[in-house]
C-alpha positions in Angstrom: -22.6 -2.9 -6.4 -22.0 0.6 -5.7 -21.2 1.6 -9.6 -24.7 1.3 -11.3 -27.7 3.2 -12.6 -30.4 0.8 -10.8 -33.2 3.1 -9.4 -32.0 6.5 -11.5 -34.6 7.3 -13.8 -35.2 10.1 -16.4 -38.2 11.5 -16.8 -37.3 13.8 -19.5 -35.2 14.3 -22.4 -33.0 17.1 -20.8 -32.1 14.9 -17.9 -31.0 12.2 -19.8 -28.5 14.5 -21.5 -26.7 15.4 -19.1 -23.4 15.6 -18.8 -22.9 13.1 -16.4 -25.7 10.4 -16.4 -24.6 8.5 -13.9 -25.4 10.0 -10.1 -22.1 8.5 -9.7 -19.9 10.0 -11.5 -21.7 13.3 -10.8 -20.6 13.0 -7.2 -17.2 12.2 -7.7 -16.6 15.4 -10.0 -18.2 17.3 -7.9 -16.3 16.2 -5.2 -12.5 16.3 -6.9 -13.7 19.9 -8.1 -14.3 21.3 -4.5 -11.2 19.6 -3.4 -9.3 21.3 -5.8 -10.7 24.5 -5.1 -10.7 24.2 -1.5 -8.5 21.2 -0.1 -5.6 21.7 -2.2 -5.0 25.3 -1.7 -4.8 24.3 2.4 -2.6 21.4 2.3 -0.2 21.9 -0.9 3.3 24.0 -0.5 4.4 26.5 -2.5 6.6 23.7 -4.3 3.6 21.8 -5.8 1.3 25.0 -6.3 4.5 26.8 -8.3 6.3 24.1 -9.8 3.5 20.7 -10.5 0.0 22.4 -10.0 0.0 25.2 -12.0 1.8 23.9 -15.0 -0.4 21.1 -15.0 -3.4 23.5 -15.3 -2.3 25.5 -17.9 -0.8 22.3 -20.0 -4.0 20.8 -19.5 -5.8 23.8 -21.1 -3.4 23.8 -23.7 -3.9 20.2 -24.4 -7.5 20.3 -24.3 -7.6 23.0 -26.9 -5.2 20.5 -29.4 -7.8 17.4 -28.3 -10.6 19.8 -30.2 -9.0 19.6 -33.0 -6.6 16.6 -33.6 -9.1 14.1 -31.5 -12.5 15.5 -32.4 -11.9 16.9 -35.6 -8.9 14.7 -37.1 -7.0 17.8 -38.2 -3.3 17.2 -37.5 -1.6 19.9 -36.3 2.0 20.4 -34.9 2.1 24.3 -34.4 0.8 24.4 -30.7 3.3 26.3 -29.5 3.5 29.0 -32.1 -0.4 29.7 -31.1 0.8 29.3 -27.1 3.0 32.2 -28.2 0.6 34.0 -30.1 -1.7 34.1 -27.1 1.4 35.0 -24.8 2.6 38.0 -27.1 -0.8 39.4 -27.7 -1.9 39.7 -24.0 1.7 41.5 -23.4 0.8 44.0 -26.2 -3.2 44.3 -24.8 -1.3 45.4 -21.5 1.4 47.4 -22.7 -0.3 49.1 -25.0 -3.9 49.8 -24.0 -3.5 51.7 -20.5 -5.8 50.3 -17.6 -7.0 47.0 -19.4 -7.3 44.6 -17.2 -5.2 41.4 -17.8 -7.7 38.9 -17.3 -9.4 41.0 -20.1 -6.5 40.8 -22.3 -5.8 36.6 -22.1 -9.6 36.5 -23.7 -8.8 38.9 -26.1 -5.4 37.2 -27.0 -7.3 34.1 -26.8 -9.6 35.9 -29.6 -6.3 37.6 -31.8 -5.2 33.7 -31.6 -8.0 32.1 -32.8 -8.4 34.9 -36.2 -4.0 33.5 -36.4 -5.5 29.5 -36.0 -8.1 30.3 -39.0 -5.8 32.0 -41.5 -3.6 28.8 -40.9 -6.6 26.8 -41.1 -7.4 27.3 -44.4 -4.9 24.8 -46.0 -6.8 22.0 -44.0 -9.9 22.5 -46.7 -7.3 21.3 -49.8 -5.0 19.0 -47.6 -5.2 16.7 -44.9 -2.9 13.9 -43.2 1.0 14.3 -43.3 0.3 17.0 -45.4 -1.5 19.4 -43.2 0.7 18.4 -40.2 3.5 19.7 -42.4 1.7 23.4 -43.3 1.5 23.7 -39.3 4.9 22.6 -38.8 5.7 25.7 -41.1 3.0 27.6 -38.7 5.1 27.3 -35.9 8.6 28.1 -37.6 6.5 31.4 -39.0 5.9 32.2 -36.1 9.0 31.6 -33.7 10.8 33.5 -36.6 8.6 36.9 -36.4 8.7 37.2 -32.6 12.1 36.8 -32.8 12.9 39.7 -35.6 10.0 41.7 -35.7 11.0 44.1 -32.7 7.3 45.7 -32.4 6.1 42.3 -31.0 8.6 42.5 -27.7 8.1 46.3 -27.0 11.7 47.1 -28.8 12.8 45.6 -25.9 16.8 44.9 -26.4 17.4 41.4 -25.4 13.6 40.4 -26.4 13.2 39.1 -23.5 9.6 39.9 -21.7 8.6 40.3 -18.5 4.8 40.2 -17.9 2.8 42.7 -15.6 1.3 41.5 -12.5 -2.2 39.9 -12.6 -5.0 42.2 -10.8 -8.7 42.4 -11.5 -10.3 44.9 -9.4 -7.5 45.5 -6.9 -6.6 42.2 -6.2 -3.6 41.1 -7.3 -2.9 37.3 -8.3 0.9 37.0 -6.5 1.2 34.2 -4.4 1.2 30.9 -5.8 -2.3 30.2 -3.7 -3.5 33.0 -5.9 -2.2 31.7 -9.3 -3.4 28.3 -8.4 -6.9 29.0 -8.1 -7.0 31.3 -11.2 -5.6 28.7 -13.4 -8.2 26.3 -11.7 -10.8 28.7 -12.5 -9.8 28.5 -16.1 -9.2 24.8 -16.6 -12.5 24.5 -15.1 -14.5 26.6 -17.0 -12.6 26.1 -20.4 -13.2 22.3 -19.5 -17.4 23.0 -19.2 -17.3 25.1 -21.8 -15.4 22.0 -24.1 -17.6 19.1 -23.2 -20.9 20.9 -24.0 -19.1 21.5 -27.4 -18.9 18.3 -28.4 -22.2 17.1 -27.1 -23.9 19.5 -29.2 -24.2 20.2 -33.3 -21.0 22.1 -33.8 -19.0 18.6 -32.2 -20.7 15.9 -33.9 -20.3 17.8 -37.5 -16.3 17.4 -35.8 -16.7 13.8 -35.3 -18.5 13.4 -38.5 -15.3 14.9 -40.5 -13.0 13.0 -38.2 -14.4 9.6 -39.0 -15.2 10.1 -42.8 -15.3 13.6 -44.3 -17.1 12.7 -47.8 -19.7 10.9 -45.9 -20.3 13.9 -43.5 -20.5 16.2 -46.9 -23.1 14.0 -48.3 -25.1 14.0 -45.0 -25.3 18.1 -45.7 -22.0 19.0 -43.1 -19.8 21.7 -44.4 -16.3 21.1 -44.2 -15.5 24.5 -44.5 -17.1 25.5 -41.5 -16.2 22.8 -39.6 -12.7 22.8 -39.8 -12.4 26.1 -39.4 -14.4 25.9 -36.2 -12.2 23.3 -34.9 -9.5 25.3 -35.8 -11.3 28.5 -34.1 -12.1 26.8 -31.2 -9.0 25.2 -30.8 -6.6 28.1 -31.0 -8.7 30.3 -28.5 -8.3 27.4 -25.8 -4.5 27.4 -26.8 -4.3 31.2 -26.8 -5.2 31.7 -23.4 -3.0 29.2 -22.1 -0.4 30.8 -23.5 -1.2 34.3 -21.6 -1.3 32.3 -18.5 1.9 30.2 -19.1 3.7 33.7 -20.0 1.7 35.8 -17.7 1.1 33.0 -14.4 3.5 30.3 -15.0 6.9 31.8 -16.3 6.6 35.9 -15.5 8.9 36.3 -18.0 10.1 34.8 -21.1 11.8 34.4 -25.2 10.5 33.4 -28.0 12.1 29.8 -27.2 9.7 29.4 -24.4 7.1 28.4 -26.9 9.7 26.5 -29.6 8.4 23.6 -31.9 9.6 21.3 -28.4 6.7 22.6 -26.5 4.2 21.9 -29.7 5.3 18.0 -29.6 5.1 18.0 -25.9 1.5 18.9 -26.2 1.3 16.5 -29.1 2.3 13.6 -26.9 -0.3 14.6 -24.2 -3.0 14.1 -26.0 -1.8 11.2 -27.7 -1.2 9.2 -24.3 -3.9 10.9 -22.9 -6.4 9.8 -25.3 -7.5 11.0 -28.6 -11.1 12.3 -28.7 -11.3 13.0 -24.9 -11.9 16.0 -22.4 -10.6 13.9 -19.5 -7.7 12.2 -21.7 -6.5 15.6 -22.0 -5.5 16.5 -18.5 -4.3 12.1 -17.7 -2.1 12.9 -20.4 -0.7 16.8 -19.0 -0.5 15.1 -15.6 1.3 12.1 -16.9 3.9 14.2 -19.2 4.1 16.7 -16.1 4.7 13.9 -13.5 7.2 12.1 -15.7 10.1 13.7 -15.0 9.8 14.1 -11.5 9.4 10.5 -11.2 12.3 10.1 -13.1 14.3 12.5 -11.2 13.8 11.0 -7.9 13.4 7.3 -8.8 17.5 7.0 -9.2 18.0 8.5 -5.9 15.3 6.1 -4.2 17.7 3.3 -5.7 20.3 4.4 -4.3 21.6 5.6 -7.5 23.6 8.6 -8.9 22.4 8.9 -12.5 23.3 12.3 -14.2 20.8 15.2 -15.4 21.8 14.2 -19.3 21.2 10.6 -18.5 17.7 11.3 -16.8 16.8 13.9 -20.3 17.7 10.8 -22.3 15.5 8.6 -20.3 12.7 10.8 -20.8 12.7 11.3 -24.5 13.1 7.5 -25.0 10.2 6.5 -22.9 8.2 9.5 -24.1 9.1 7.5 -27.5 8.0 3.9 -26.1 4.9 5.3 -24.7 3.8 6.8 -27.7 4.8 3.5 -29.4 2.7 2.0 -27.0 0.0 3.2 -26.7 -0.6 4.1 -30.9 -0.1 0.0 -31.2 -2.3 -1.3 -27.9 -4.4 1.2 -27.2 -4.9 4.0 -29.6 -7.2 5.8 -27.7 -5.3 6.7 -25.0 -5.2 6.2 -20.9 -9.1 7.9 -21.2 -9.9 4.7 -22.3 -8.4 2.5 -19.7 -10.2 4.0 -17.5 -13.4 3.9 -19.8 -12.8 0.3 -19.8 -12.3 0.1 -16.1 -15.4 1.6 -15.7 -17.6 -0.5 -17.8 -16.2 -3.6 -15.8 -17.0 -1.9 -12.4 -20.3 -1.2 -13.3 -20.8 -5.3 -14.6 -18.8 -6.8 -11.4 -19.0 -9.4 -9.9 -20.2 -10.7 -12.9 -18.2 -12.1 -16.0 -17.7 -9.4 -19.2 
């Protein structure tokens, strides 16, 4: 009774586009947002904040960026963490290299350096699609490990190649506690999150949808492919670029080229797969699910009464990342998003029958 639209009316067209239609749903948003923003900064340690909160932000990001493209668009692509790294070794450079910029400056630009990388590896998905394209990215991602490996310019000449990034300031303030790096990430996720839903509401994310569900069709209709695969592929690397600035930059402090190996790209992969294809909120159920995991998996033994071993516990992990997967591509291909979709729709019908 409390989970309906009776008595909400729209009296024009803007209002019943909103984002969130339901007064609802509109409160509860609101509400999780100014938690996180305010209630979460006063009650989490440094623990969660360092170590759960802020990875799950900037995986989230991540995630949402490969959910423009694999869920929206239907562009397969394995080579998430190659543009991660792009965005990571860009912003170092913007830094280094350009006296005074300011960092936050430099993740939007490495966000933009990313997206001309995603379009230039883009351009395969107007001849091939499927298995084939996922392989052309797969090659993406070894590129690109290989040349911040070798190509010394890319890591300062630094000996060991490994980084360390400069601290986070923007107009004397300096993002250094983990209260600080919290609620920048937040910021982000937030905005970045905005930003993607009124994406796909509008033209450029039904043309998407339209090459997602049947790309002759949508030529037919007078949609370009060319244009809106290589949006997807825009859009999408700029969301992954400047996750990677933060992951390098907020997350890790420093870092190697293995930070961002073809591991991470599948890891990604699998959160928006359990997550749910095709959905902004699917993206961070799936981060917080593949974040979460092996926590739960850590302490679970020990709750038991068990003494299982670190190998034993990395072995769990990878097989019910695999069952999960298996899962959910068989049951429900769509993801926990639509769970909860489904959820939803009966709430809003009880106590009657569906």
């Amino acid at each position: 009774m409390f989970y309906r639209e009776v008595g909400e009316f729209k009296s024009s067209y803007a209002a019943d586009q909103v984002v969130f239609p339901i007064r609802q749903d509109r409160y509860f948003v609101w509400t999780f947002v100014l938690f996180a923003f305010i209630g979460v900064p006063l009650f989490a340690n440094a623990y969660w904040l360092s170590g759960i909160l802020i990875p799950f932000l900037i995986l989230s990001l991540a995630a949402l960026g490969l959910n423009l493209l694999v869920g929206y668009c239907g562009q397969i692509s394995l080579g998430t963490g190659g543009f991660m790294a792009v965005g990571a070794y860009a912003a170092y450079n913007l830094a280094v290299r350009i006296p005074g910029l300011n960092p936050l400056v430099a993740f939007l630009l490495a966000g933009g350096i990313t997206t001309v990388v995603g379009i230039v590896f883009g351009i395969p998905s107007l001849r091939i699609k499927g298995f084939y394209l996922a392989v052309a990215t797969l090659a993406a991602q070894f590129f690109l490990d290989w040349i911040f490996s070798r190509v010394a310019w890319f890591t300062n000449y630094t000996p060991s190649g490994s980084l360390n990034a400069p601290p986070v300031t923007l107009f004397d303030f300096t993002f250094d506690t983990p209260v600080r790096k919290y609620l920048l990430c937040l910021t982000f996720a937030v905005a970045f999150a905005v930003l993607a839903r009124n994406l796909v509401r509008g033209r450029t994310g039904r043309a998407w949808m339209a090459i997602r569900d049947m790309d002759v069709a949508a030529e037919i209709i007078g949609i370009r492919p060319l244009y809106a695969k290589l949006s997807a592929f825009a859009v999408s690397s700029f969301f992954i670029g400047v996750a990677g600035s933060l992951w390098a930059f907020v997350h890790l402090g420093s870092w190697e080229p293995l930070a961002f190996d073809v591991n991470r790209s599948f890891s990604l992969l699998f959160m928006v797969i359990i997550g749910g294809l095709g959905s902004i909120f699917g993206s961070f159920i799936g981060a917080a699910f593949i974040t979460l995991l092996p926590l739960f998996l850590n302490q679970f033994p020990a709750w038991l009464g068990l003494h299982w071993s670190t190998a034993l516990i990395a072995h769990l992990e990878s097989m019910i990342f695999g069952a999960l997967i298996v899962f959910f591509l068989i049951v429900e291909p769509l993801g926990l998003a639509r769970l909860w979709s489904i959820a939803k729709e009966k709430l809003r019908l009880w106590p009657f029958p569906h």
